[in-house]
C-alpha positions as CSV (number, residue, x, y, z in Angstrom):
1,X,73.1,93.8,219.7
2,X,75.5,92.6,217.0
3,X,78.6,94.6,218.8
4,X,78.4,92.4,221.7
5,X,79.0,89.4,220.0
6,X,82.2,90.3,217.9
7,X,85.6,89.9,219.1
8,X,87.9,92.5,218.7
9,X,90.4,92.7,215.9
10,X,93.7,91.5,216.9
11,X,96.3,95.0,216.7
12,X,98.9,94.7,213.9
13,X,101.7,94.4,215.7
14,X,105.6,95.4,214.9
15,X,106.1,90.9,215.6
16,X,103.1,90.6,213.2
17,X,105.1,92.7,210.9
18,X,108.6,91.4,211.4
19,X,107.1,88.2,211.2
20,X,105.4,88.6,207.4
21,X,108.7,90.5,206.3
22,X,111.2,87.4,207.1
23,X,108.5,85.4,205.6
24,X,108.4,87.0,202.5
25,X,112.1,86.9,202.1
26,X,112.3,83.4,203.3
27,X,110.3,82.3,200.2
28,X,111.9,84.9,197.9
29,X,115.9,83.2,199.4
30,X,114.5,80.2,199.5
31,X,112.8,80.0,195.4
32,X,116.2,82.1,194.3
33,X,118.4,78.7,195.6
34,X,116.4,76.3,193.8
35,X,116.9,78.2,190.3
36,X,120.4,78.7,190.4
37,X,121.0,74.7,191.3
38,X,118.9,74.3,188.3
39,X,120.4,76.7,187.0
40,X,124.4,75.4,187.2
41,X,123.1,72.1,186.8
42,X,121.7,72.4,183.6
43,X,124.4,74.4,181.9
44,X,127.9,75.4,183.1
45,X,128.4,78.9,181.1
46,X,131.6,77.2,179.5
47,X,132.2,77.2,175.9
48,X,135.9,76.2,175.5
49,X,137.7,74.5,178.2
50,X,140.5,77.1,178.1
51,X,140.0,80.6,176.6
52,X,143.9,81.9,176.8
53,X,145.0,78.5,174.8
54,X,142.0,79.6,172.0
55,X,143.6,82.9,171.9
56,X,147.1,82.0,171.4
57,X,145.9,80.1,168.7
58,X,143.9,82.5,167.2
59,X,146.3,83.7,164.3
60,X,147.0,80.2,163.3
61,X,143.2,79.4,163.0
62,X,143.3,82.9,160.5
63,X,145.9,81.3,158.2
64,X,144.4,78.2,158.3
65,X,141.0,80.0,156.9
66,X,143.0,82.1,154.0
67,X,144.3,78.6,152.9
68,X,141.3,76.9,153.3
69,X,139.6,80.0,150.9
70,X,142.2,79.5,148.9
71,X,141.6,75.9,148.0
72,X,138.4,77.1,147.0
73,X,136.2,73.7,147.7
74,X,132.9,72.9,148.0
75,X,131.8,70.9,151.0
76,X,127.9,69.9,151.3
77,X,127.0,68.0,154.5
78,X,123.5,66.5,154.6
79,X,122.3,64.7,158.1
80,X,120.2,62.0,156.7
81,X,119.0,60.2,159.9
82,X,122.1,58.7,161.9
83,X,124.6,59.6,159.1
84,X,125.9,62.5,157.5
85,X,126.8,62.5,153.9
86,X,129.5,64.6,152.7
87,X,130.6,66.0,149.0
88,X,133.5,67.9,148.0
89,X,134.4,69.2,145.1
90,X,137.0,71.3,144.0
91,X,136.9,74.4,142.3
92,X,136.3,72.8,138.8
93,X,133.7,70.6,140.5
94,X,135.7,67.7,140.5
95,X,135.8,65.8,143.4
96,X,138.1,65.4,145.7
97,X,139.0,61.6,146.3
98,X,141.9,60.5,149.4
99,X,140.2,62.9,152.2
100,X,139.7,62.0,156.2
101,X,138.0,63.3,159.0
102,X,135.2,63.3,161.5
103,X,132.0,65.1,161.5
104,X,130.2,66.6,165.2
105,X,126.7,67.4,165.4
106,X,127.1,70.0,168.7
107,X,123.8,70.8,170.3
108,X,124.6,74.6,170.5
109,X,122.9,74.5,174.6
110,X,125.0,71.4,176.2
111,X,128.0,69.6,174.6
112,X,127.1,66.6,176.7
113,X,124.9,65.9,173.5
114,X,127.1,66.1,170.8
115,X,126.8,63.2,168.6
116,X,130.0,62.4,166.5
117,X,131.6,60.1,163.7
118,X,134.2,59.5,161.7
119,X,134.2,60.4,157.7
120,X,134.7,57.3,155.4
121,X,134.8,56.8,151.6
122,X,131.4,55.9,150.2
123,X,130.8,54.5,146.9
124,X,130.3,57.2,144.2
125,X,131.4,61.0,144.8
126,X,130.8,61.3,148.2
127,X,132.1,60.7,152.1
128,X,130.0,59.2,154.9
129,X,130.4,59.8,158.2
130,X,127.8,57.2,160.5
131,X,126.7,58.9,164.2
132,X,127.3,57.6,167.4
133,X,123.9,58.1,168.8
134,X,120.3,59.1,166.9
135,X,119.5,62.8,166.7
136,X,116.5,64.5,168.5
137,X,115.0,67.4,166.2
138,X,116.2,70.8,167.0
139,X,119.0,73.3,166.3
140,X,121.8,71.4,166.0
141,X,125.8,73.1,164.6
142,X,127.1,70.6,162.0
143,X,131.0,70.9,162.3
144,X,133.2,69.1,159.5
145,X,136.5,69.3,160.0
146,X,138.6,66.9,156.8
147,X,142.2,66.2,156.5
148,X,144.5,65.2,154.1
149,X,147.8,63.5,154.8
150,X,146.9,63.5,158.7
151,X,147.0,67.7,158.3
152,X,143.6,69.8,158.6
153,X,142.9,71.0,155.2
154,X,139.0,72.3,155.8
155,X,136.8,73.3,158.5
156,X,133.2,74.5,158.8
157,X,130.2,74.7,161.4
158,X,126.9,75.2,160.0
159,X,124.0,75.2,161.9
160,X,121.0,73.2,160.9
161,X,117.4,72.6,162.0
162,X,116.1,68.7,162.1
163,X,112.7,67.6,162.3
């Protein structure tokens, strides 16, 4: 007879079942710590290193843009590779000779890889400013900020996709 050679089921009992629950939220505890060190490690959730000094600021940053709409310039920024070529013209389409300034290429996810340089005359019409490091394709914002006379006299961030 078959029912003399089975063992008997082992009971579920309440250890069985305490056992399975802390189990179960071992691995769920356990899987939640390893994504949020990934997590922090990977990006910090700050955009600005102080918010309340942004702030304060804000209202000069507004006057700054009604004079910069003002001057009513044309600023075209092309990333060619390791460099970024820059033309501006006026609002006669003349250009604008005597300017300064640096150009940042922020990678929108992790300012650790922002790639920058410093705007230089380049023979002809335009400005060049040559990066620090090569670019990887992606999103990338492409922030020119130029100056005349050591005072800020234009500022955009455009974002851009490379290849």
């Amino acid at each position: 007879m078959a029912s003399d050679t089975m063992k008997p089921a082992r009971p579920l009992t309440g250890k069985h079942v305490l056992a399975m629950f802390l189990a179960f939220f071992g691995v769920v505890i356990a899987v939640n710590m390893v994504m949020f060190r990934v997590a922090t490690k990977s990006f910090s959730g700050i955009e600005t290193d102080s918010a309340y000094r942004v702030g304060l600021a804000y209202n000069t940053e507004l006057e700054a843009a009604r004079q910069q709409a003002a001057l009513g310039w044309a600023v075209d920024a092309k990333v060619d590779g390791e460099r970024v070529i820059i033309d501006v013209r006026d609002k006669n389409g003349s250009v604008i000779p005597g300017l300064e300034g640096d150009v940042v290429l922020a990678w929108p996810a992790d300012r650790y890889l922002d790639r920058k340089g410093q705007i230089a005359p380049r023979e002809g019409t335009s400005y060049e400013a040559q990066l620090d490091k090569p670019l990887p394709p992606g999103q990338w914002d492409v922030i020119v900020t130029l100056r005349k006379n050591g005072e800020r006299v234009f500022l955009s961030k455009n974002r851009v996709i490379l290849n």
